[in-house]
C-alpha positions in Angstrom: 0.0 0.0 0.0 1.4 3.5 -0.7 0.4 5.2 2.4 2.9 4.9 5.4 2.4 6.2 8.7 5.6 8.0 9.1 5.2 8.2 12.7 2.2 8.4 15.6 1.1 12.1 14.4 2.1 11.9 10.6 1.5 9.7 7.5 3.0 9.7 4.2 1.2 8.9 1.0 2.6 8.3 -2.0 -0.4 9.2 -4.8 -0.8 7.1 -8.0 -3.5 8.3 -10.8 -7.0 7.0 -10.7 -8.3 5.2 -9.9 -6.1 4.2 -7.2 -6.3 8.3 -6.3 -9.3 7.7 -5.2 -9.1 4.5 -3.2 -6.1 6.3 -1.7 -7.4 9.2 -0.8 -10.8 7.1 0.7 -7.8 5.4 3.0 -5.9 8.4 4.0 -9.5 10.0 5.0 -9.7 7.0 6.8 -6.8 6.7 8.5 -6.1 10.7 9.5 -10.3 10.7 10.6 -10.1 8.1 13.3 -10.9 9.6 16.1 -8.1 10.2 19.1 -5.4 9.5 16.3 -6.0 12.5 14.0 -2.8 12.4 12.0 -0.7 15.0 9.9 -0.6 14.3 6.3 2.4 14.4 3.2 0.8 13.7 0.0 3.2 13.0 -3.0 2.2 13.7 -6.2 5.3 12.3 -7.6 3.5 9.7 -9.8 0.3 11.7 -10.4 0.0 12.5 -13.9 -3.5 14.4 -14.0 -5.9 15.4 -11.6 -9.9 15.6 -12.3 -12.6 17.8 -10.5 -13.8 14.4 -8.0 -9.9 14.5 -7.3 -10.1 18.2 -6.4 -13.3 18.2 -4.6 -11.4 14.8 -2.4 -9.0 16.7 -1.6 -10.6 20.1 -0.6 -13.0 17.9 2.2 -9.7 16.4 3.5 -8.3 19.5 3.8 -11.5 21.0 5.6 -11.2 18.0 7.9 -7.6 18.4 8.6 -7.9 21.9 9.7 -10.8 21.2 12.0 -8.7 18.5 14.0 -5.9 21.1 13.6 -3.6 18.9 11.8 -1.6 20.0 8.6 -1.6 18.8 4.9 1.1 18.8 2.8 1.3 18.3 -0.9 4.3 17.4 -2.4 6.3 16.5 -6.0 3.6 18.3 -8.0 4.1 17.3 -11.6 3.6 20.4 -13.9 0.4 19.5 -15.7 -1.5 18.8 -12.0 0.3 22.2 -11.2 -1.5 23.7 -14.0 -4.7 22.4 -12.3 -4.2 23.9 -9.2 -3.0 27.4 -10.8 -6.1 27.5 -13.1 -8.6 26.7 -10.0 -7.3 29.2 -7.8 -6.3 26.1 -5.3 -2.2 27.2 -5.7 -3.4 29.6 -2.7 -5.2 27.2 -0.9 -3.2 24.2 -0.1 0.1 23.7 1.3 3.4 23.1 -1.0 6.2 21.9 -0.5 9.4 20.7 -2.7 9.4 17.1 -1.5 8.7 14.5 1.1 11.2 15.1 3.4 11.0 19.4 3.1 6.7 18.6 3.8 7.8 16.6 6.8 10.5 19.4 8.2 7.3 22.0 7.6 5.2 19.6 9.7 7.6 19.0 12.6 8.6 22.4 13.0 4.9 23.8 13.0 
């Protein structure tokens, strides 16, 4: 499985295009959501080659969730054309970025 938990407070999930996106994402949700082991989250777009509007809405209500257990998300590795998609839907200013895995989990820790 490409999800990992790093450690107690912080998983790692290593993204793949749909439809195993989706069945990812369905498991992180899963796994960050349980309650009394809400968990940071690094998502790595790495091997993400597009991203559709069910992607984007997936992401958005993990996002919502995170904040309101006050945990962080992290996207990471964006490939350019998903990078268009989030610069054309305005989501560039609404997410979290970082460079790579290890960068996203030095922003988590020191946070």
């Amino acid at each position: 499985m490409p999800i990992e938990r790093w450690s107690d407070t912080v998983i790692v999930a290593h993204l793949a295009d749909d439809p195993q996106f989706t069945e990812d994402l369905e498991s992180l949700d899963a796994m960050t959501g349980a309650k009394g082991k809400a968990a940071h989250a690094v998502l790595d777009f790495a091997a993400v080659h597009f991203i559709n509007s069910s992607n984007l809405a997936k992401l958005l209500k993990l996002r919502t969730r995170m904040i309101k257990t006050d945990r962080r998300l992290m996207l990471c590795n964006i490939p350019t054309p998903v990078w268009g998609t989030f610069l054309v839907t305005g989501l560039d200013k609404v997410f979290n970025f970082s460079d790579n895995v290890p960068t996203s989990l030095a922003t988590i820790q020191i946070a």
